[in-house]
BAPA-548954 format. One record per residue: residue number from 1; residue in one letter; chain; x, y, z of N, C-alpha, C, O in turn. Coordinates in pm, whole numbers, plus 50000, padded with zeros to 5 digits. Layout:
% BAPA-548954
(NUM A A (X Y Z) (X Y Z) (X Y Z) (X Y Z))
...
***
This chain:
% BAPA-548954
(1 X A (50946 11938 21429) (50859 12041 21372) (50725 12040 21445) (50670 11936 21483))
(2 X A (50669 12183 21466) (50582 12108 21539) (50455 12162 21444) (50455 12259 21368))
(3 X A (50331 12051 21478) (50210 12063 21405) (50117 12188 21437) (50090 12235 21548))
(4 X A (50060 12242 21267) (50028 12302 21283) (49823 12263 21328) (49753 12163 21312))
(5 X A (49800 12383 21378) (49657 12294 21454) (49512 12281 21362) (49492 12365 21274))
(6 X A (49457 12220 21376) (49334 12167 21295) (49275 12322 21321) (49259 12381 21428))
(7 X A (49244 12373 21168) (49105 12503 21202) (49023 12436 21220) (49008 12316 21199))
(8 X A (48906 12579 21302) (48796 12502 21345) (48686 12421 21277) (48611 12329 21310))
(9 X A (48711 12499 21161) (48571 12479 21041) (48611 12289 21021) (48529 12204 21053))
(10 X A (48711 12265 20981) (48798 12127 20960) (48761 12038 21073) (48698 11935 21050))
(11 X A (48809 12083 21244) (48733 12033 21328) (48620 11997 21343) (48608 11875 21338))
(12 X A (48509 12064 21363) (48367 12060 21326) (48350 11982 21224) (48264 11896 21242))
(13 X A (48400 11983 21124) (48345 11887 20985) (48414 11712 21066) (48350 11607 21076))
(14 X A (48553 11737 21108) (48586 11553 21143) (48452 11560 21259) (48358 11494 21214))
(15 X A (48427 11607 21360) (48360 11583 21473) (48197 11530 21398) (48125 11433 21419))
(16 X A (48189 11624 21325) (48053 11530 21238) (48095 11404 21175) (48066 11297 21229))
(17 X A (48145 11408 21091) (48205 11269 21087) (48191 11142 21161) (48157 11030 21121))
(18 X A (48229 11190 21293) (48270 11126 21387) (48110 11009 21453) (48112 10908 21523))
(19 X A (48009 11076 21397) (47894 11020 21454) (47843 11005 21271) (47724 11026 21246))
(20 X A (47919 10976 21179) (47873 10914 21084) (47910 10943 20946) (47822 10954 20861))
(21 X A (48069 10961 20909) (48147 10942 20784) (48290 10976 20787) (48355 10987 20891))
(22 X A (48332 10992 20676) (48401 10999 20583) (48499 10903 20544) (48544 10801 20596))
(23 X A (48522 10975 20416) (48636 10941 20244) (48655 10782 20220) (48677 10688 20296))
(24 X A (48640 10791 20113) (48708 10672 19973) (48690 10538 20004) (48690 10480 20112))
(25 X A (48672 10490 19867) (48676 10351 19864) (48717 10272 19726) (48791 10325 19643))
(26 X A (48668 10159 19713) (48643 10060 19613) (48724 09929 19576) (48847 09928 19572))
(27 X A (48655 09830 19552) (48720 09723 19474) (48681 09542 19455) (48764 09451 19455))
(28 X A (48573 09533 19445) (48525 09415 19373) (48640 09400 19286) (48674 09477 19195))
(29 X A (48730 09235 19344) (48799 09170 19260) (48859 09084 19289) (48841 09047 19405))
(30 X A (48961 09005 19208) (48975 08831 19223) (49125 08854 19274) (49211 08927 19225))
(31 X A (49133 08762 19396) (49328 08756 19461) (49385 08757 19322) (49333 08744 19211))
(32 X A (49507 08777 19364) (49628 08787 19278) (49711 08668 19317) (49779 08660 19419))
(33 X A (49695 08556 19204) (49825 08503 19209) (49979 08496 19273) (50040 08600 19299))
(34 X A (50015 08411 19288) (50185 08458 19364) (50230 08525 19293) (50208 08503 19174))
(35 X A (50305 08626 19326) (50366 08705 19207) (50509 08629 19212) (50549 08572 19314))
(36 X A (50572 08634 19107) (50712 08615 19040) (50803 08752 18988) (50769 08857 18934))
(37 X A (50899 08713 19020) (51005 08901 18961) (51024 08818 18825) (51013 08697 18802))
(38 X A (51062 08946 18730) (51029 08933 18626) (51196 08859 18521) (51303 08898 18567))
(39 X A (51201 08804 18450) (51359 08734 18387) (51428 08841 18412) (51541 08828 18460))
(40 X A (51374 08971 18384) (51509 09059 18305) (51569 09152 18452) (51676 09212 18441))
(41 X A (51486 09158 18596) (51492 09168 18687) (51663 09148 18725) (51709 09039 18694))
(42 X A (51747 09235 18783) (51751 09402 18811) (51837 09420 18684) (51959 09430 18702))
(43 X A (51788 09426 18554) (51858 09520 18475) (51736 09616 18407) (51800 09687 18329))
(44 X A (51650 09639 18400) (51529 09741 18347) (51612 09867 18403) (51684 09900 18497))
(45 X A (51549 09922 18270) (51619 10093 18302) (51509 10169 18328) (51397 10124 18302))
(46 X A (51529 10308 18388) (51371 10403 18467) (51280 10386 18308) (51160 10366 18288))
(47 X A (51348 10395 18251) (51228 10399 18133) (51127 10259 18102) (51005 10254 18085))
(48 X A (51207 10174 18102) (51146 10019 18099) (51027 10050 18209) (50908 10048 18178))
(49 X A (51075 10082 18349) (51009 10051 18487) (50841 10181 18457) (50722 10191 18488))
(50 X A (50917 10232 18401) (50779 10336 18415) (50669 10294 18255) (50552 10328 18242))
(51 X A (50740 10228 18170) (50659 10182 18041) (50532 10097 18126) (50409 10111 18127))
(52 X A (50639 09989 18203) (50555 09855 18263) (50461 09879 18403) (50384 09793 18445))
(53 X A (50482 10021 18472) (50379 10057 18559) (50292 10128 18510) (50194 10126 18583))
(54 X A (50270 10224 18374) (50164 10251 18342) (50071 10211 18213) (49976 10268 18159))
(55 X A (50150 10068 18186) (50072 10022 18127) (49928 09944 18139) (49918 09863 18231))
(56 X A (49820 09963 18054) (49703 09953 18106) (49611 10005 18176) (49494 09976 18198))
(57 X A (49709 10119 18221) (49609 10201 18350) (49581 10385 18265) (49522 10490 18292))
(58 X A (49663 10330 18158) (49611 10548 18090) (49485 10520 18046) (49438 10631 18020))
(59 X A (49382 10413 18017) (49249 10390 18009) (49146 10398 18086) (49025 10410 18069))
(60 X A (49234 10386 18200) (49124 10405 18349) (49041 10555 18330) (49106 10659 18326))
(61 X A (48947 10556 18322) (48887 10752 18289) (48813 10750 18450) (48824 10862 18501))
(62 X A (48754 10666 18526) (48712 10676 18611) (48664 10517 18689) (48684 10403 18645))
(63 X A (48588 10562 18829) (48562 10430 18887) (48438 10477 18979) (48411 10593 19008))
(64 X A (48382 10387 19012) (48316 10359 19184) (48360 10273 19239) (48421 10174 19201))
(65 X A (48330 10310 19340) (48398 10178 19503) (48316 10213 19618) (48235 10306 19621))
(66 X A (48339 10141 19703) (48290 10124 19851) (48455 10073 19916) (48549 10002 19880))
(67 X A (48417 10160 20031) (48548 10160 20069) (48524 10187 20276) (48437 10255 20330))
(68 X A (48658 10088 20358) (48653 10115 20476) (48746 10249 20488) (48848 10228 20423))
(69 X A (48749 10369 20543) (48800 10423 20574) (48878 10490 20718) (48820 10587 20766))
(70 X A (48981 10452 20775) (49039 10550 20910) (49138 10612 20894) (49249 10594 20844))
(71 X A (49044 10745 20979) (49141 10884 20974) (49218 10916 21056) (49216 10801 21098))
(72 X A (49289 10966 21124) (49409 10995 21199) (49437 11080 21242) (49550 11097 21195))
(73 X A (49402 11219 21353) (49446 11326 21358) (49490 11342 21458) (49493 11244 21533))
(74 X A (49559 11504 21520) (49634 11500 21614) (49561 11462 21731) (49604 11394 21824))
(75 X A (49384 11537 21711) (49262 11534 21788) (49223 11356 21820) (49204 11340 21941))
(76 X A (49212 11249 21755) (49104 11167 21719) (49146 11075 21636) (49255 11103 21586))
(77 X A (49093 10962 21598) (49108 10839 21492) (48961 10781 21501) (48889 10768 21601))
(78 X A (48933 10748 21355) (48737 10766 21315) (48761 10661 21193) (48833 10694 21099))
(79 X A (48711 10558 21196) (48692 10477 21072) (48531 10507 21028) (48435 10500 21104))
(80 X A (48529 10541 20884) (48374 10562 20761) (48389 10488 20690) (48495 10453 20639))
(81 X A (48264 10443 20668) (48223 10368 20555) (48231 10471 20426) (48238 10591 20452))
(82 X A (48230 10437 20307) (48206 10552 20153) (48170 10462 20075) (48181 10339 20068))
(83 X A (48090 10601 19978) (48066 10516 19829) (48117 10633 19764) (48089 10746 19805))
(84 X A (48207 10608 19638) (48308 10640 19586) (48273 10674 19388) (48257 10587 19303))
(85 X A (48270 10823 19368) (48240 10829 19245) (48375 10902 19181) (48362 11017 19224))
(86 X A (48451 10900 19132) (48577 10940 19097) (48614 10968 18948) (48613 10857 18895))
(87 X A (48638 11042 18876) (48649 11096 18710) (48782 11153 18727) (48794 11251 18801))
(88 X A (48899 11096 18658) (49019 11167 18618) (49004 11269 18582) (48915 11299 18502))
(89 X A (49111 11375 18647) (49084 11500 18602) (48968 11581 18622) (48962 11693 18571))
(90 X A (48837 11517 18721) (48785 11608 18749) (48715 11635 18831) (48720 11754 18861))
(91 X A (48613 11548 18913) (48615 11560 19089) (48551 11405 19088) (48507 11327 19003))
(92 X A (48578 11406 19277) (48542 11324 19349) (48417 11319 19411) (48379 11416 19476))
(93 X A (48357 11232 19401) (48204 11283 19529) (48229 11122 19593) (48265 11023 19529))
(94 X A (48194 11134 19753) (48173 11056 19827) (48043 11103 19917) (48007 11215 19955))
(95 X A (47989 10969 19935) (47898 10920 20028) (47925 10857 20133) (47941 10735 20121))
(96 X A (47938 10909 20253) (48015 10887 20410) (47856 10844 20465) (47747 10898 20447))
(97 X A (47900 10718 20543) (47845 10696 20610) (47900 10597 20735) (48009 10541 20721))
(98 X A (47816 10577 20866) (47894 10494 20950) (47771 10410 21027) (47671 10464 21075))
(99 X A (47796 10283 21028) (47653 10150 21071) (47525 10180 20993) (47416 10142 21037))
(100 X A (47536 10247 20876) (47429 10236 20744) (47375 10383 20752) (47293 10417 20666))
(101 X A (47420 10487 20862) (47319 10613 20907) (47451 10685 20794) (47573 10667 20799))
(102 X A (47364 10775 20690) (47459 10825 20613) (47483 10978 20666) (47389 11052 20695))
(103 X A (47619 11016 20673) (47651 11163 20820) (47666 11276 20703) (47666 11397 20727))
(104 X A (47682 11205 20543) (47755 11362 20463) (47756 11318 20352) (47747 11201 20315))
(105 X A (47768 11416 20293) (47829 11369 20112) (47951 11496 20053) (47942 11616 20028))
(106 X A (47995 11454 20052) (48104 11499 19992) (48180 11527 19857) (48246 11428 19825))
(107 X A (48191 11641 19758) (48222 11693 19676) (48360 11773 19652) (48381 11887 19693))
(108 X A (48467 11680 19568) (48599 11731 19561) (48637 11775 19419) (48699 11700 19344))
(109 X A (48587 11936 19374) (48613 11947 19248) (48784 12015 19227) (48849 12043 19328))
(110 X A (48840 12034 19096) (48958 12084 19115) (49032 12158 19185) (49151 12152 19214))
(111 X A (48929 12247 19217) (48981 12399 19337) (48873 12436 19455) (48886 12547 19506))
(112 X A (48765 12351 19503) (48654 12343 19583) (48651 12233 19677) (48724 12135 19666))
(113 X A (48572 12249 19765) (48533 12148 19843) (48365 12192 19915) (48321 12293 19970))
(114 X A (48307 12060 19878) (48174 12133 19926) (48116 11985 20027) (48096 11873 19979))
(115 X A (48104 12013 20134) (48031 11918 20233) (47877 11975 20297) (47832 12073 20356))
(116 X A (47830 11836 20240) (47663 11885 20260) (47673 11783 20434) (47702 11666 20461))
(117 X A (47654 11838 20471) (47584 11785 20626) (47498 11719 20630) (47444 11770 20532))
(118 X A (47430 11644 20659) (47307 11568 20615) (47261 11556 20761) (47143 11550 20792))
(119 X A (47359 11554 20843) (47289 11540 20932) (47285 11702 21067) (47253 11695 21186))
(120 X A (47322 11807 20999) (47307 11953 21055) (47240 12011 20931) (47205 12127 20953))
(121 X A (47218 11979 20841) (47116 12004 20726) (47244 12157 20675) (47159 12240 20642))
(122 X A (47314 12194 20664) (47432 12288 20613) (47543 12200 20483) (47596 12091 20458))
(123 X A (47529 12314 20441) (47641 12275 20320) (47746 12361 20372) (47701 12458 20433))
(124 X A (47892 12352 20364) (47988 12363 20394) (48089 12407 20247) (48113 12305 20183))
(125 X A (48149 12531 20188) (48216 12531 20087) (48353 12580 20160) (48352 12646 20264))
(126 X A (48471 12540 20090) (48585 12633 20053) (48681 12538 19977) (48652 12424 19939))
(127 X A (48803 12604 19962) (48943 12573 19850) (48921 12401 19910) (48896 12347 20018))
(128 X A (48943 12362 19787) (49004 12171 19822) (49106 12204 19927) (49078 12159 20038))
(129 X A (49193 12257 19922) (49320 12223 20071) (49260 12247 20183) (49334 12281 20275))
(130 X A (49168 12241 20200) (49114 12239 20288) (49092 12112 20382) (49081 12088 20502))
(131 X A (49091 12029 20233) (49100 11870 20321) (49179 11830 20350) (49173 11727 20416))
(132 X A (49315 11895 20315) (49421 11840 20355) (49449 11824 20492) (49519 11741 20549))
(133 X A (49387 11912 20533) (49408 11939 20706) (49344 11839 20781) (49355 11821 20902))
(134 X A (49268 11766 20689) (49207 11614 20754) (49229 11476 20682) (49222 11377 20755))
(135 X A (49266 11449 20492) (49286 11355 20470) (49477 11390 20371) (49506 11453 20270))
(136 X A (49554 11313 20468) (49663 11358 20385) (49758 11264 20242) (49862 11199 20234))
(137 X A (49620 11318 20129) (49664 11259 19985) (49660 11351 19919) (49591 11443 19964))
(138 X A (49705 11366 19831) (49742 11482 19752) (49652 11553 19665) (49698 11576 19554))
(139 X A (49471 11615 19700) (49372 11635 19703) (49382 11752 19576) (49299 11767 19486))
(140 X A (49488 11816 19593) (49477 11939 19494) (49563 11946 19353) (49553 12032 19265))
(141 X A (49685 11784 19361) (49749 11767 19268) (49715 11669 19137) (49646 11568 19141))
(142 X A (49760 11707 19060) (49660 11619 18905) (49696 11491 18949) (49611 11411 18909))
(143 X A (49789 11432 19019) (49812 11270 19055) (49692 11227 19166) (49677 11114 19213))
(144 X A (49627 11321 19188) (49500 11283 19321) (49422 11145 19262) (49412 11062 19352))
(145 X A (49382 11113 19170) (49356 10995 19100) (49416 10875 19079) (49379 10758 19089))
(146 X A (49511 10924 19050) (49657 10802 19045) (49707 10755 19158) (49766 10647 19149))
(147 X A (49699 10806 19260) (49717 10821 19426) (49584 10731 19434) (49602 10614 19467))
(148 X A (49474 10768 19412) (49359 10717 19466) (49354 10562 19431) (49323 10476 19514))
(149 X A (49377 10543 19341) (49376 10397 19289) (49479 10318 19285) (49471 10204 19238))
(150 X A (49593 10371 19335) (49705 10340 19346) (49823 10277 19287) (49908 10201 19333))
(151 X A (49794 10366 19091) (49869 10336 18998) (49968 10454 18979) (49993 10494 18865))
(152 X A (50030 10516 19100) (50127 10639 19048) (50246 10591 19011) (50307 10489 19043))
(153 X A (50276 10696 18923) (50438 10653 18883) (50515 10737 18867) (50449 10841 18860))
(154 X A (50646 10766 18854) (50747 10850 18875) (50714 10910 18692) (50694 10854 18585))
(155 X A (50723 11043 18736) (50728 11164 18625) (50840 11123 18534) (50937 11065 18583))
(156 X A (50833 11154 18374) (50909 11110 18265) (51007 11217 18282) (50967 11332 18264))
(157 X A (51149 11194 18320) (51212 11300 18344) (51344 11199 18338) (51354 11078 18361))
(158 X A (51418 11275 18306) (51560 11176 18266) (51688 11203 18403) (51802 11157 18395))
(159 X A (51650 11267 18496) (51773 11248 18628) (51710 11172 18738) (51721 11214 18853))
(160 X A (51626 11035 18706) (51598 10910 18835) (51715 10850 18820) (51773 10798 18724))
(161 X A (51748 10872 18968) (51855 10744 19040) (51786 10629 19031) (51672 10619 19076))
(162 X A (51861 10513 18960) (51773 10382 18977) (51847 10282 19107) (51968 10304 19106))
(163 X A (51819 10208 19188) (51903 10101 19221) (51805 09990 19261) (51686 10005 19232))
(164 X A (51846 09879 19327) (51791 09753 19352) (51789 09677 19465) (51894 09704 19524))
(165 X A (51727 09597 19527) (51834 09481 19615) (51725 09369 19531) (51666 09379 19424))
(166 X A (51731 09267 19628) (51711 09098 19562) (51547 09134 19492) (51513 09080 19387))
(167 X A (51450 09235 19569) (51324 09208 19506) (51242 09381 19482) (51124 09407 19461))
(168 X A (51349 09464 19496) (51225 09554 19444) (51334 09691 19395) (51443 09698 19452))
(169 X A (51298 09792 19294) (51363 09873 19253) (51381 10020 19340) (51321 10035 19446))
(170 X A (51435 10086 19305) (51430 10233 19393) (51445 10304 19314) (51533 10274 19233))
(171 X A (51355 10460 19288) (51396 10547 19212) (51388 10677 19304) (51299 10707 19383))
(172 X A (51516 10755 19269) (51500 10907 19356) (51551 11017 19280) (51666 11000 19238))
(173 X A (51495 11129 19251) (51550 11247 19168) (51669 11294 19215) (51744 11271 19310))
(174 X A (51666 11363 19121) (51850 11455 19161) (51835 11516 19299) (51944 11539 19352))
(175 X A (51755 11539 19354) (51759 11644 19455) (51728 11509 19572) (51767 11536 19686))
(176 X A (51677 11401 19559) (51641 11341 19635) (51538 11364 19698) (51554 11339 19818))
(177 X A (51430 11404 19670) (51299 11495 19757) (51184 11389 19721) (51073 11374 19773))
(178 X A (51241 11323 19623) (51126 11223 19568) (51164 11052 19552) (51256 11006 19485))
(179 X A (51096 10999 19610) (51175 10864 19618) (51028 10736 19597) (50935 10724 19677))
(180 X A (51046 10664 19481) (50956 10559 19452) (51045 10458 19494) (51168 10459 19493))
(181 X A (50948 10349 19541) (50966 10208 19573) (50905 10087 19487) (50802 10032 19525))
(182 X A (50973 10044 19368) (50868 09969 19277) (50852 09813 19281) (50941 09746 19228))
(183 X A (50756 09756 19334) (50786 09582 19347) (50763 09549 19165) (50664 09588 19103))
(184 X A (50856 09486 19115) (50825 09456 18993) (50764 09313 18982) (50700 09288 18879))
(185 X A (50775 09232 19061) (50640 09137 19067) (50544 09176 19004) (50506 09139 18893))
(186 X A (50490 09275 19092) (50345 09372 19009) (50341 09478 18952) (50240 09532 18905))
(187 X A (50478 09529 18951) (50503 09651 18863) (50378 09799 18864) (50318 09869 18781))
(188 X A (50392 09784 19040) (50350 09890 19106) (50403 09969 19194) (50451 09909 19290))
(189 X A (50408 10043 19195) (50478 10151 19306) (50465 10140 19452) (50377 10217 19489))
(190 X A (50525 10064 19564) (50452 10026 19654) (50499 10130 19763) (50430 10119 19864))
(191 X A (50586 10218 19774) (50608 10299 19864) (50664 10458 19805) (50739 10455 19708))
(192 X A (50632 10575 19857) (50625 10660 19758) (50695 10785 19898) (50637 10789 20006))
(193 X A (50767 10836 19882) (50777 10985 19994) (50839 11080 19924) (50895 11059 19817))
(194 X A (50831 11202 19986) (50832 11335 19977) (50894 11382 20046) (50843 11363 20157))
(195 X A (51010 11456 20058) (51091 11456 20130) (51134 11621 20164) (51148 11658 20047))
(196 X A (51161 11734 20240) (51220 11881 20244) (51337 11892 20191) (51382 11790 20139))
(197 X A (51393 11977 20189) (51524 11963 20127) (51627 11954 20282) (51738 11902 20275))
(198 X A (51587 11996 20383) (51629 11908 20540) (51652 11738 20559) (51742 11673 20612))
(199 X A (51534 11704 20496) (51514 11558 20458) (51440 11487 20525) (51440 11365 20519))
(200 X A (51351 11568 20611) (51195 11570 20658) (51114 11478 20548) (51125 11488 20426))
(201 X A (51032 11388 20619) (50975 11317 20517) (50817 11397 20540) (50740 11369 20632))
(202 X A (50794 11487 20448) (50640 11581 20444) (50519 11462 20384) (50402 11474 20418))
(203 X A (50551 11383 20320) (50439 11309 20248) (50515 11152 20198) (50606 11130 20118))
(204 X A (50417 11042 20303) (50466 10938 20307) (50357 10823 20225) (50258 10828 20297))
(205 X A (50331 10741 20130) (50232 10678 20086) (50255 10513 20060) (50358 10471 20007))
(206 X A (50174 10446 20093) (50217 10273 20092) (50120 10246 20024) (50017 10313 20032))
(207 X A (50132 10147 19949) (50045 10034 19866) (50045 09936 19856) (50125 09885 19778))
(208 X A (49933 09836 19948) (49960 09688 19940) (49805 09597 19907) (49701 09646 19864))
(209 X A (49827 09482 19936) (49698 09337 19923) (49623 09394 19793) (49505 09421 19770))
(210 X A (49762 09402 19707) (49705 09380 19514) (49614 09232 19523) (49618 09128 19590))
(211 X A (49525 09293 19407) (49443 09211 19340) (49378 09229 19181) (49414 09330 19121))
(212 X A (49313 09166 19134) (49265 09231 19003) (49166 09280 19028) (49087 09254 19119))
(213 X A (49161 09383 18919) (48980 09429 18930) (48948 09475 18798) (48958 09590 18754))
(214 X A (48908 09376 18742) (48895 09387 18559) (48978 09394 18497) (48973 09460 18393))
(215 X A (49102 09319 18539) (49185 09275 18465) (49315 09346 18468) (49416 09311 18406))
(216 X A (49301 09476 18568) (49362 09581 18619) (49435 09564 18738) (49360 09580 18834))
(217 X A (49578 09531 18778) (49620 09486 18892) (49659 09629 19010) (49760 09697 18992))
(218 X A (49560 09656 19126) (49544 09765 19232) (49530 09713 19377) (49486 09619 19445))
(219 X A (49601 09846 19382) (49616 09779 19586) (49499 09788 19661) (49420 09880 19641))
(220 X A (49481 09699 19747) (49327 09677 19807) (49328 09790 19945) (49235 09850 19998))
(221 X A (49464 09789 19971) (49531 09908 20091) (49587 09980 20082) (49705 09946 20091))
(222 X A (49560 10166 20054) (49621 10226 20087) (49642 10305 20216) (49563 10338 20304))
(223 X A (49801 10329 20195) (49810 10435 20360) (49844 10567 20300) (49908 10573 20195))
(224 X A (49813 10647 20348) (49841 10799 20327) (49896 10854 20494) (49836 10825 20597))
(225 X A (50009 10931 20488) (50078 11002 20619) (50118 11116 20610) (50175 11148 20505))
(226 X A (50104 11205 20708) (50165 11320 20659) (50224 11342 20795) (50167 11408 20882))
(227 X A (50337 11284 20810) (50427 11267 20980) (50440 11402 21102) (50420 11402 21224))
(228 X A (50492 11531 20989) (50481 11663 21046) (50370 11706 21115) (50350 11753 21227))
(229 X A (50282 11670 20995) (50124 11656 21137) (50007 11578 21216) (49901 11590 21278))
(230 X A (50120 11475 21159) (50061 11351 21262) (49934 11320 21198) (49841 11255 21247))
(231 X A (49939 11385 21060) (49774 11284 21012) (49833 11138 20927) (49948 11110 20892))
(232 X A (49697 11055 20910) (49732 10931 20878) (49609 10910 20822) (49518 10980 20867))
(233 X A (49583 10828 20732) (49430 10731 20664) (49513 10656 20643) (49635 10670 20637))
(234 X A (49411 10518 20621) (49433 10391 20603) (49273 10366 20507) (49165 10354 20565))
(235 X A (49289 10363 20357) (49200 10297 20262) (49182 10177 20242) (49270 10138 20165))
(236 X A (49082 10057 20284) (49051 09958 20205) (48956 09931 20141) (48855 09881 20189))
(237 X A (48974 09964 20004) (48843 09902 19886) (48797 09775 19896) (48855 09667 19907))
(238 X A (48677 09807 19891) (48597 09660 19930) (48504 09611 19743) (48474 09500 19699))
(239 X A (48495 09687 19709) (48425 09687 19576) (48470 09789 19494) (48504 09893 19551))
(240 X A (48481 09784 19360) (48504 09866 19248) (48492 09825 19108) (48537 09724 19055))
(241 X A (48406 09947 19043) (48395 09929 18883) (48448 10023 18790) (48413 10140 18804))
(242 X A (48515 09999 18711) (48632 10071 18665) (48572 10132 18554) (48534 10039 18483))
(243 X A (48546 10228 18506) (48494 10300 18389) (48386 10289 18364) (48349 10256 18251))
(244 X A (48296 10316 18470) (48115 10301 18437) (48082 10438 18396) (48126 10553 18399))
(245 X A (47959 10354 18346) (47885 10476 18293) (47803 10578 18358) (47737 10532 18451))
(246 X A (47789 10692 18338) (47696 10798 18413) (47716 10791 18525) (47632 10739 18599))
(247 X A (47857 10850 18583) (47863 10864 18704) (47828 10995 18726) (47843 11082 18641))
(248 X A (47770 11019 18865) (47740 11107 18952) (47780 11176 19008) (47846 11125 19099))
(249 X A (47780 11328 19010) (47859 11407 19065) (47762 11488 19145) (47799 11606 19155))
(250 X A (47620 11452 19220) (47503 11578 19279) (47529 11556 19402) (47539 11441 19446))
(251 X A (47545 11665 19478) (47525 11664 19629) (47339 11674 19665) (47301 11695 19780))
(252 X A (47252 11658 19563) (47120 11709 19597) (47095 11759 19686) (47018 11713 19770))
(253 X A (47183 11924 19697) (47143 11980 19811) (46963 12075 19856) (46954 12191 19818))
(254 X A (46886 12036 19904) (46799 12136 19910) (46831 12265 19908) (46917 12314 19980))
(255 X A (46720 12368 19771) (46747 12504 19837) (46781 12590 19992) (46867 12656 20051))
(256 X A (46667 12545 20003) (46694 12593 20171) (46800 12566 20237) (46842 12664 20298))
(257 X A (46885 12437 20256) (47046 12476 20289) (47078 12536 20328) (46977 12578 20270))
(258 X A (47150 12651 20411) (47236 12713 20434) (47349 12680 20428) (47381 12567 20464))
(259 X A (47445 12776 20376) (47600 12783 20301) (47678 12819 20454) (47629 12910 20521))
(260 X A (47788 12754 20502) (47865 12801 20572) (48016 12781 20487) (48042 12688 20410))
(261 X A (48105 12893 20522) (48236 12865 20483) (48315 12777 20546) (48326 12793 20668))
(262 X A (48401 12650 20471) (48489 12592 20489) (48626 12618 20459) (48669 12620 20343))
(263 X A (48694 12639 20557) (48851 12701 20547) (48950 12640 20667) (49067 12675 20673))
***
């Protein structure tokens, strides 16, 4: 298949970047123990497996983090520093920066995307898919959170294929388009794809170097891929606080600003 090409507006925004940000982070927290598979290990049914991956985590309402970030495109590969303000269900703001010079801030509400320039002094708006064309996680779907922190789990739906080998479970829908990988050690989802009905893998996601973080067991690494177009990130949270208070959502943009469209 071949890739389709970075618009320009998308270009221009990584190329700023490039001399000082972008996306995600977080995770202040203590190693994880050896993990052990669990007694009842391989007889849990999809329902057991999905009780025990989202337990503890429907409390999560939000977080901050600091986070290393590298991006991946057909153009370029750019590691940013971020600081990470995140609310389930309702946007993201990051603070990109790279060797302490901060390049952007960044605003991901349900159906928007707004990048203030900080360092071309322009704010930048259009549709969230817009980022897709530069970070490939699932930016516009209600799991963008669950993805982010890396507690997703397979939808309550009664046609998952379950199967096993010696240490980790597999679940895939009837159609096969959707396929979880669950280590029940930690009873997290550690590999996740998306598949065409060709059997093209469109959306590939990994989760690894669990640890706690308030008592909350999350991967310190995520990968995000999107193979068809050769994009890739690689997330590692370096700090995170899980349900603080008065988080921040301001780009404090000056009036004066000028608005350019992002598309």
């Amino acid at each position: 298949m071949t890739s389709s090409p970075v618009p320009s507006a998308s270009r221009a925004l990584l190329l700023t970047l490039t001399c000082a940000l972008f996306l995600i982070g977080c995770g202040s927290s203590s190693p994880n123990t050896a993990p052990r598979l669990p007694d009842a290990f391989p007889d849990h049914s999809v329902d057991q497996i999905r009780t025990q991956i989202t337990r503890g985590t429907d409390t999560i309402r939000g977080y901050t983090a600091k986070a290393r970030v590298r991006v991946q495109t057909p153009n370029q590969t750019q590691s940013f520093n971020a600081v990470i303000h995140h609310r389930r269900a309702d946007s993201l703001f990051m603070r990109l920066s790279l060797f302490g010079i901060e390049g952007g801030r960044l605003l991901l509400t349900p159906d928007s995307v707004f990048f203030y320039d900080t360092r071309n002094t322009v704010l930048r708006v259009g549709p969230v898919e817009a980022v897709q064309e530069l970070f490939p996680a699932p930016v516009s779907s209600d799991q963008f959170f669950d993805n982010m922190l890396g507690v997703l789990a397979p939808a309550a739906r009664p046609a998952w294929s379950l199967q096993s080998d010696s240490t980790l479970y597999y679940l895939s829908d009837a159609t096969d388009r959707e396929r979880y990988t669950v280590d029940p050690a930690h009873w997290r989802v550690v590999r996740y794809e998306e598949r065409s009905a060709t059997g093209t893998v469109r959306q590939k996601r990994l989760f690894s170097q669990f640890r706690r973080v308030e008592d909350v067991l999350l991967p310190a690494r995520l990968i995000f891929q999107q193979p068809s177009d050769d994009l890739r990130a690689v997330v590692t949270y370096e700090e995170m606080t899980l349900n603080p208070s008065g988080l921040s959502f301001s780009l404090d943009v000056p009036d004066q600003v000028p608005r350019r469209r992002f598309q």
